[in-house]
C-alpha angles and dihedrals in degrees: 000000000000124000098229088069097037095046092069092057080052100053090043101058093054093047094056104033083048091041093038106028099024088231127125108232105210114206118227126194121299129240144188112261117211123188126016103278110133113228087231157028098264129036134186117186134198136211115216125193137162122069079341118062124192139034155303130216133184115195128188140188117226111250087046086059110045085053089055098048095038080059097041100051095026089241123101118239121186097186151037118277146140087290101049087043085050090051089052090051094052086038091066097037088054095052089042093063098045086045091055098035085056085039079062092055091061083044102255124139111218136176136202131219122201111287114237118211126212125194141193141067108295098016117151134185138186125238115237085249090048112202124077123348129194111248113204110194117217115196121202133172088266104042149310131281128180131211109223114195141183116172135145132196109245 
């Protein structure tokens, strides 16, 4: 997986979570991620088709995305719900736009499904390519979340 197609999922996640939650996402160091497990207690997940292949999930522990969301909607929420399942969803399909829209500027076309969006302790889920994914770890005031991609150039 080559940075200059991970770099704008990146880049999207701490736009939208800055822009949305008015919190600064710091990137920790990736890793290969091995099996199925999910890092967190809610999930959304992405297709992605066109000159890119694969997928894109955003998983959260709870305490990380109750902040986000508390920011986000002006309420405070503690623990996971429709709501909070509903945000993650939006949260993926934001990053995955700004994702795509960067992914242009290098001259790649590259469409989005729905995201789907898991929830509860212990969940897993496989990516579209299977096999290893790259996991990239964000760290915020109110807890972690980690961008797990898989994604492949056509």
């Amino acid at each position: 997986m080559d940075v200059r197609y991970i770099n704008p999922f990146l880049e999207g996640v701490v736009e939208v979570i800055a822009t949305m939650a008015f919190i600064k996402p710091v990137a920790g160091k990736p890793y290969v991620k091995k099996g199925d497990d999910a890092k967190g207690d809610v999930t959304g997940i992405i297709g992605l088709t066109g000159d890119i292949k694969g997928s894109l999930a955003l998983s959260f522990g709870e305490s990380s995305i109750c902040s986000i969301v508390s920011s986000m909607l002006g309420e405070t929420y503690t623990t996971l719900n429709k709501e909070i399942e509903d945000a993650v969803g939006e949260i993926t399909n934001m990053v995955s736009g700004v994702a795509r829209r960067k992914l242009e500027t290098q001259g790649l076309i590259v469409h989005a499904s729905i995201p789907t969006v898991i929830c509860g302790r212990g969940h897993s889920f496989s990516h579209v390519l299977g096999g290893a994914s790259l996991i990239i770890p964000f760290i915020t005031e109110s807890g972690d979340f980690v961008v797990d991609v898989c994604i492949e150039l056509v």
